[in-house]
N, C-alpha and C positions, 0 to 999 in steps of 0.2 A: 127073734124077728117078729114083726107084727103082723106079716099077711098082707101088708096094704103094696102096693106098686110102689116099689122104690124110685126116685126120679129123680134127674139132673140137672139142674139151669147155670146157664150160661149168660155171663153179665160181662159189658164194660164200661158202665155207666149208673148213675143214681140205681136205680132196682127196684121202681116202682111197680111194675110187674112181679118180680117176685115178693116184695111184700105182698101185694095183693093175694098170690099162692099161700104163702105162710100166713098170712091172713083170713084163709075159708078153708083150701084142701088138705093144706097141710095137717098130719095126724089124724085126718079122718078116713076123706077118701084115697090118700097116697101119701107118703112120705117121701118128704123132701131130705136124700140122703148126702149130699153133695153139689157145692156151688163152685164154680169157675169162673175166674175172670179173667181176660186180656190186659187188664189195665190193674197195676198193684195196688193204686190209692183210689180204686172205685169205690163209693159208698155202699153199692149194695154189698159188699161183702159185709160191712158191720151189720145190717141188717140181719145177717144170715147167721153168723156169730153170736148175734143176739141171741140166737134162738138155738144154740146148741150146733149147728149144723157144720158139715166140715166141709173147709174153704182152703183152696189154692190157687196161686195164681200162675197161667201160662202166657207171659209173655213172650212173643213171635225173639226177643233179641235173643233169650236163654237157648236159644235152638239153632241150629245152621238151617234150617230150611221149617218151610211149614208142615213138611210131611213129616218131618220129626215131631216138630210141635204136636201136630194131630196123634200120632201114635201112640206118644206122653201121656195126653190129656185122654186118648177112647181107654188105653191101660188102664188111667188111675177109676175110672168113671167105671169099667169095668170091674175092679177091685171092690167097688162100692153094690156092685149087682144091682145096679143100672137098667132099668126096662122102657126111659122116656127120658128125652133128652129135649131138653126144653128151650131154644134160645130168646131169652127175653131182654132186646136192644144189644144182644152181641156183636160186635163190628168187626170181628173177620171172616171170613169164609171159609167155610168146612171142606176138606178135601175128600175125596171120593173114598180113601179107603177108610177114612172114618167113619163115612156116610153106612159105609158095609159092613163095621159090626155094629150097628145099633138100623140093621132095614128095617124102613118103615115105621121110623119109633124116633123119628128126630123131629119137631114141629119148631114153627118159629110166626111170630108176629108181626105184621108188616102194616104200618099207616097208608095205606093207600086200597082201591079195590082193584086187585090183581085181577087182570093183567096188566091194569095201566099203572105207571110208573114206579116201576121195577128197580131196586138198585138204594143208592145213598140219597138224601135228600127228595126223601118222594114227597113231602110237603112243597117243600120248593116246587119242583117239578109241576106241581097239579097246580099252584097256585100260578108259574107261569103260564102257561096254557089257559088260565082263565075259567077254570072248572068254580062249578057250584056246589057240587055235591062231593063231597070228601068220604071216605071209609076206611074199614080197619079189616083185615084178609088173617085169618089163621090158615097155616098152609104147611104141609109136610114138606121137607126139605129134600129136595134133588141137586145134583151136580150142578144146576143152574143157577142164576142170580135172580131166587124169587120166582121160580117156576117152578117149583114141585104142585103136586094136586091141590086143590082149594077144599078144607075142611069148613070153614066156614066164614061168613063176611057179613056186615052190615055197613048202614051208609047211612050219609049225616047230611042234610042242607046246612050249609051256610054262605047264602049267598053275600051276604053283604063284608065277609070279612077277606082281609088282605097280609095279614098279620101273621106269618108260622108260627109260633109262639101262641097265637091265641088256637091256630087250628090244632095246635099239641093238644094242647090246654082242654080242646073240647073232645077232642077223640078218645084222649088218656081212658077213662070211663070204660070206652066201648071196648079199649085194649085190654081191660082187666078183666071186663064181664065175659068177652069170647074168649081169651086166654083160659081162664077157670072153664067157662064152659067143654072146652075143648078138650084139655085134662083130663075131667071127668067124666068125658065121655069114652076117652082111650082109657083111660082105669077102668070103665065099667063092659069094655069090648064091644061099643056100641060104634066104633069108626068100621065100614065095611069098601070093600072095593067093591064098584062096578063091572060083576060077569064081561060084560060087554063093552069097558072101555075103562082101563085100567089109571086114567086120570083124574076120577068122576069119584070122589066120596061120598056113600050111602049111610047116611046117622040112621044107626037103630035098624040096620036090614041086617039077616043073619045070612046071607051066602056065605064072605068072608070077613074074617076081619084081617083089618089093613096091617097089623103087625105078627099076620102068618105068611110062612111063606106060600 
């Protein structure tokens, strides 16, 4: 074993997020031990492949229910000695008792600055409403849809576009840099919970860290 943070991502789509990890963190500050997908001919698995890494696929048909699925996938993730479970454009939802062997150690990437527009197509979404300003939310994962604590966010003008495809396009960046960022901050135990308000992520405060109980 090399010492570094073993850790999990979960794809069901291109995986440009996870290149981007296998691309800076990977082998240095954390090791990427394991990649998952919902979808069997997703691309980011060849990426991951590429690189040594060991890949399966859980699709929701192979299971009678999702709580199977989940139990499947936190087991094998677990087999792997799993410490950060990372979903990077996963499109199912995690069921609660997943959530509970991996507390406070499940992070996930979301196009939008949470709390607004929450859910699938939060491109969409923002662009109906007529927003100028777009963002990109790393946020620990809870029971809810994109409501767990906010880890961290940035935000992007672009007023003049109308295009989802061009707002991917321009976020994509910001999802790689706070994704890595984020990582590297839960590898180095710099994510802490707020004494006083257990929603509230503190980078770099040492009261707690966010993946003790």
């Amino acid at each position: 074993m090399s010492g570094r943070l073993a850790i999990a991502v979960l794809v069901s789509g291109a995986g440009t997020n996870l290149q981007a990890l296998l691309d800076s963190v990977h082998e240095h500050e954390v090791e990427i031990v394991a990649v998952a997908s919902s979808v069997a001919d997703a691309p980011a698995l060849a990426r991951a492949s590429s690189r040594g890494v060991q890949t399966r696929v859980f699709e929701r048909v192979q299971y009678p229910d999702r709580l199977a699925r989940d139990r499947a996938l936190a087991d094998w993730l677990s087999e792997h000695g799993v410490g950060l479970v990372v979903l990077a454009g996963y499109m199912e939802l995690l069921s609660g008792e997943f959530l509970a062997r991996f507390p406070h150690a499940v992070i996930n990437v979301h196009p939008s600055l949470l709390p607004a527009f929450p859910g699938l197509r939060a491109i969409e979404q923002a662009l109906a409403y007529g927003v100028k300003v777009f963002g990109v939310t790393v946020h620990f994962v809870d029971d809810g849809t994109d409501t767990g604590p906010v880890i961290l966010q940035r935000a992007l003008e672009l007023p003049g576009v109308s295009d989802p495809e061009e707002v991917r396009r321009e976020l994509r960046p910001l999802e790689h840099a706070l994704l890595i960022e984020a990582v590297r901050l839960f590898a180095g135990r710099a994510l802490n919970v707020d004494p006083g308000n257990p929603r509230r992520v503190l980078v770099g405060s040492p009261p707690h860290r966010a993946g003790e109980g």
